[in-house]
N, C-alpha and C positions, 0 to 999 in steps of 0.2 A: 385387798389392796392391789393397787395397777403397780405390775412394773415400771411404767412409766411415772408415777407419784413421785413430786420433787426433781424431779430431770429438768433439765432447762430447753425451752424451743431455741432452735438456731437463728429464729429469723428476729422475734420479740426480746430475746432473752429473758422471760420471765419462766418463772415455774410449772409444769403441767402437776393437773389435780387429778381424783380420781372421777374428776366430776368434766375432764376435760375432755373436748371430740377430737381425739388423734389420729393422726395418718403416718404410714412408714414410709420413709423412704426405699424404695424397694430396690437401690443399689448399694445404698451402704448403714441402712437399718435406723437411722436414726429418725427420734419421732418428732411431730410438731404440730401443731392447733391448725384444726384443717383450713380456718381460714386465713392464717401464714401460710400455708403450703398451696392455695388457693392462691392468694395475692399476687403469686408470683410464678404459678403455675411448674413449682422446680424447686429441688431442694436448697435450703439453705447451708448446704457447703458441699455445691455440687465442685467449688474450685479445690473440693481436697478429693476426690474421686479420683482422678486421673495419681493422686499418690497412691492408691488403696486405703483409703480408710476407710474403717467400717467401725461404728458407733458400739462402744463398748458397756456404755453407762457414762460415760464423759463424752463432752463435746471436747474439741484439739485444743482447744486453749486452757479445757479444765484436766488434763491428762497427768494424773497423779506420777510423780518422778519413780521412774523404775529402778531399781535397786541394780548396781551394775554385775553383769554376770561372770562366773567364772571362766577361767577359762579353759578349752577343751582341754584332755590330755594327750589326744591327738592333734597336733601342729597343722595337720593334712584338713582337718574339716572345716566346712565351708569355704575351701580354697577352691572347688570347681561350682563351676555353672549349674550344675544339677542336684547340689545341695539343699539349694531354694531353688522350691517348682512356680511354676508361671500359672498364673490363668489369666483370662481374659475379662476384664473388663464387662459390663453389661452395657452401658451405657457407649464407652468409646471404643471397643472392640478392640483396646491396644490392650496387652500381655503387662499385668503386675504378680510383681514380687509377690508372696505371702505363704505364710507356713500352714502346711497342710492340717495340722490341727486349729490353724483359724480360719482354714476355709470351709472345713467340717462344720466347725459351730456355727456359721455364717451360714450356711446352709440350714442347720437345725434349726434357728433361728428366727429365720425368713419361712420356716416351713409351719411355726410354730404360732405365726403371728396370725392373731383377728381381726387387725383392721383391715378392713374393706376397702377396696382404691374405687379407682372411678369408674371401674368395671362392675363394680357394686357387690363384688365376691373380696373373700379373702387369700392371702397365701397357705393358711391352714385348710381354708376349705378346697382349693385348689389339688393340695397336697394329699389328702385322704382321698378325692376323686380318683386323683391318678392313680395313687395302688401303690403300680410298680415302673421302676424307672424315673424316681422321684427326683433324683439328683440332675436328670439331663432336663427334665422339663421344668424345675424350679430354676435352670437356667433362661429354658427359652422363655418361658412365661414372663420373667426380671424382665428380658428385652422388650416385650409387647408391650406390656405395661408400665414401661417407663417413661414418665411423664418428658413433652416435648417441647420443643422454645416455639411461641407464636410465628408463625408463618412454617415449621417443618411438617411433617406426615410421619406419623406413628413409623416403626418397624415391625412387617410381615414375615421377613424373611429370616428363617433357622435354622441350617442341613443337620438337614434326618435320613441317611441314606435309606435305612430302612421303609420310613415309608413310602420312599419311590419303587425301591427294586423290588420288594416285597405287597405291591399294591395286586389286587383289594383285601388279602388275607390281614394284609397289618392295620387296614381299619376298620374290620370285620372282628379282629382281637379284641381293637381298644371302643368295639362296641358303635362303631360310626357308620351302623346297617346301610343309612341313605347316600353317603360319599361312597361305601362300599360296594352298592346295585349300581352306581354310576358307572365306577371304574371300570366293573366287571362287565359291563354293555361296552362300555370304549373300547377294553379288552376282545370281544369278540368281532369287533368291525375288522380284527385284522385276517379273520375267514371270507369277508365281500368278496374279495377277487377271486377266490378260489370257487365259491356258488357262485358268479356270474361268467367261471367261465363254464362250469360245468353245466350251467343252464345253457350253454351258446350264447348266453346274450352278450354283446358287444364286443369292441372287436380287438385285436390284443394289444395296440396302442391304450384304447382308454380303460381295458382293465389294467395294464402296466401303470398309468398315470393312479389309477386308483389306488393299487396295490402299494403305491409309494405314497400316497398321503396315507394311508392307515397305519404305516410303515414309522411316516414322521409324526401322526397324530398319539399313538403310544409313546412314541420316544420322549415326545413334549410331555406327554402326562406323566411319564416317569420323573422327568428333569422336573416338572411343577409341585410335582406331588414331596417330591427331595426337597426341594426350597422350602414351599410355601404349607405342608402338610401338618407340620406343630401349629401354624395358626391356627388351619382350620378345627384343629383338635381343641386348639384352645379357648375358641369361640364355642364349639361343642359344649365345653367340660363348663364355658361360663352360663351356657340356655341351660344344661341340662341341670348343674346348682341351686338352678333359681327355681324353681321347680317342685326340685325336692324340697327347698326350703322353707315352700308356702305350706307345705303338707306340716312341718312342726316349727308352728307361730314362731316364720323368720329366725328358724335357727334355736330358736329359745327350748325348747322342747326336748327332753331325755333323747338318749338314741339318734340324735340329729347328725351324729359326726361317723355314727356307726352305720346307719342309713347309708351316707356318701359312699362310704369305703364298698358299702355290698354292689351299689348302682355301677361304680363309675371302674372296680376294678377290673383290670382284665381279664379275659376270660378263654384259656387254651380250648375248651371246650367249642366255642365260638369257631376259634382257629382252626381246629380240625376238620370243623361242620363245611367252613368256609374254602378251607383248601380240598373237599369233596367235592363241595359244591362247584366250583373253578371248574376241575378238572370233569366231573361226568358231563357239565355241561359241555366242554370241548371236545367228549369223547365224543358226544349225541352227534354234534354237528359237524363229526367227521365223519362216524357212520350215514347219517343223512345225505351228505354229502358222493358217498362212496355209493350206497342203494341208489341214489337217482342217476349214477353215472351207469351205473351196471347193476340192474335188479335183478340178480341169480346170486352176485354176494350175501343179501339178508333170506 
């Protein structure tokens, strides 16, 4: 039996069955027949979002009367601001209220769920990909995938300082070999001016001119890779899902979620190889560097 069985959609209000094709909303969990969620390309109570609501097993108007609570013995509690913690919004990026044990389970939740969006993945399988760090990418993931009004463009952007300042080891960790060979060639363009003066080739204006776009062409990669680097991860994590998924008939198949977790976790081992890697290659072409200026050094 579906957890979802007898729930009510927000948009038809009739009943979902076990027989029914469900989609989540993936800001505030509540489910509905894909082609209400389709029709309108947007949850049906995206106008309680901006309150925080998050879908309990009640829709807001079926919200069974809560029994009123007692009250503290301390006078002092939740008389300051930090009693109740903030988080942010997926959808509108403004800061709501909500109590840390129901941001926990909203989070399990969402992590927990099989239906597939229109990404053609799910949050569960999303979740087991990732490994580790589940909590910061079930966020940014929420915002990619959150469905948009006709005429807007999707959200790419998520700061991950990490994978700017720590680029190409940090996508080398989370397994992303071909953004990782990328970086790591952008990464050594910032040697050109130092081999073309030491070749004499040109003259110290336009190796100066160079030395400063390799200069600004790292700093962008870092500033890009900081923004825009959970997309790309997350684009990764949705080709490489699919993938594995053909291997056990679409998911259906024992060991399918076990699978995920072995492919998609991270791997320090990677890390290490990867932060070797970095480094002897800078070391090579600084000795390189050093022999062609003065061959009695090597």
């Amino acid at each position: 039996m579906s957890r979802f069985d007898n729930k009510t959609c927000p948009v038809c209000k009739t009943p979902l069955t076990d027989k029914s094709d469900v989609v989540v909303c993936p800001i505030c969990g509540a489910p509905h027949h894909r082609a209400c969620y389709m029709k309108y390309n947007k949850c049906g109570l995206e106008s309680y979002h901006a309150s925080g609501f998050v879908w309990n097993g009640y829709l807001p108007w079926e919200q069974p009367e809560e029994k009123p609570q007692e009250q503290p013995s301390d006078p002092h509690v939740g008389e300051y601001p930090q009693d109740t913690p903030q988080f942010i919004n997926a959808e509108t990026g403004q800061p709501v209220d909500m109590d840390i044990n129901d941001f926990i389970e909203r989070l399990k939740r969402q992590s927990m769920d099989d239906s597939r969006g229109a990404d053609g993945v799910s949050a569960h399988e999303l979740s087991c990909f990732v490994g580790k760090s589940v909590m910061h990418y079930n966020q940014a993931f929420s915002v990619f995938r959150a469905p948009v009004r006709p005429g807007e463009k999707p959200r790419h952007v998520f700061f991950n300082f990490c994978a700017g300042l720590f680029r190409p080891i940090h996508q080398f960790y989370r397994r992303m070999d071909a953004v990782g060979i990328i970086l790591l060639l952008v990464e050594l363009t910032y040697y050109i001016p130092t081999a073309l003066a030491v070749a004499g080739v040109g003259s110290a204006a336009v190796i100066g001119n160079i030395q400063m776009f390799t200069s600004m062409l790292n700093f962008a990669t870092m500033i890009g890779m900081s923004l825009f680097g959970d997309y790309l991860y997350y684009r990764f994590c949705v080709r490489r899902i699919k993938k594995i998924r053909e291997r056990f008939d679409d998911g259906k198949a024992p060991g399918y979620y076990e699978a995920l977790s072995e492919k998609g976790t991270p791997s320090w081992l990677r890390a290490i190889a990867a932060t070797l890697a970095v480094y002897l290659t800078e070391l090579c072409v600084i000795l390189y560097l050093m022999r062609f200026n003065n061959g009695t050094l090597l």
